[in-house]
C-alpha angles and dihedrals in degrees: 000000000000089000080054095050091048092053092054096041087060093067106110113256093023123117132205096266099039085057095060096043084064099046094051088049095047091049088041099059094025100237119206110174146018100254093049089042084052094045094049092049088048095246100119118102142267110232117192113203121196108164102293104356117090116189128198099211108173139293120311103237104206108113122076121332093206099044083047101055091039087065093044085055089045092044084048089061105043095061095046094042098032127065104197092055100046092059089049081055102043085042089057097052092045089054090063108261114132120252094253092053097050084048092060088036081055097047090051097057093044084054087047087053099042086047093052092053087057 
């Protein structure tokens, strides 16, 4: 456990207890993968369908709140501490995707990282 806690304490933008938050929530559910890790945390997208338009709308919302706003505080961070990160974001926006949308872009991948340590 503690070797687990310490991987995903190395990502960039992730404290201690945040790391163990997710951890706990990973071994809880028994999380095997990183869509079903996305889609309990309510990451996962909306997707509008009309004959042959599909819309992305916006995340679902509908995992867990906590876990969720762990991985906004630890996204927030990220940007501000890490460099690399900062200029994916930073790609992302000057590409023309909308803040909000580089954000969610940013907390999938934190959830990617924090899935491949366990």
């Amino acid at each position: 456990m503690k070797e687990t806690v310490q991987k995903i304490e190395s990502i960039n933008g992730i404290g201690f207890l945040t790391a163990v938050n997710l951890f706990l929530f990973f071994e809880k559910k028994q999380v095997k993968n990183r869509k079903e890790a996305a889609a309990l945390i309510g990451l996962d997208p909306i997707i509008y369908e009309s004959g042959k338009k599909k819309i992305n709308k916006r995340i679902s919302k509908q995992g867990d709140a906590y876990i969720r706003n762990l991985i906004y505080m630890a996204g927030m961070c990220a940007i501000r501490t890490n460099d690399t990160i900062k200029e994916f974001f930073e790609r992302l926006v000057s590409n023309g995707k909308k803040k909000k949308s580089g954000f969610g872009c940013l907390y999938e991948e934190t959830v990617n990282y924090g899935i491949g340590a366990v």
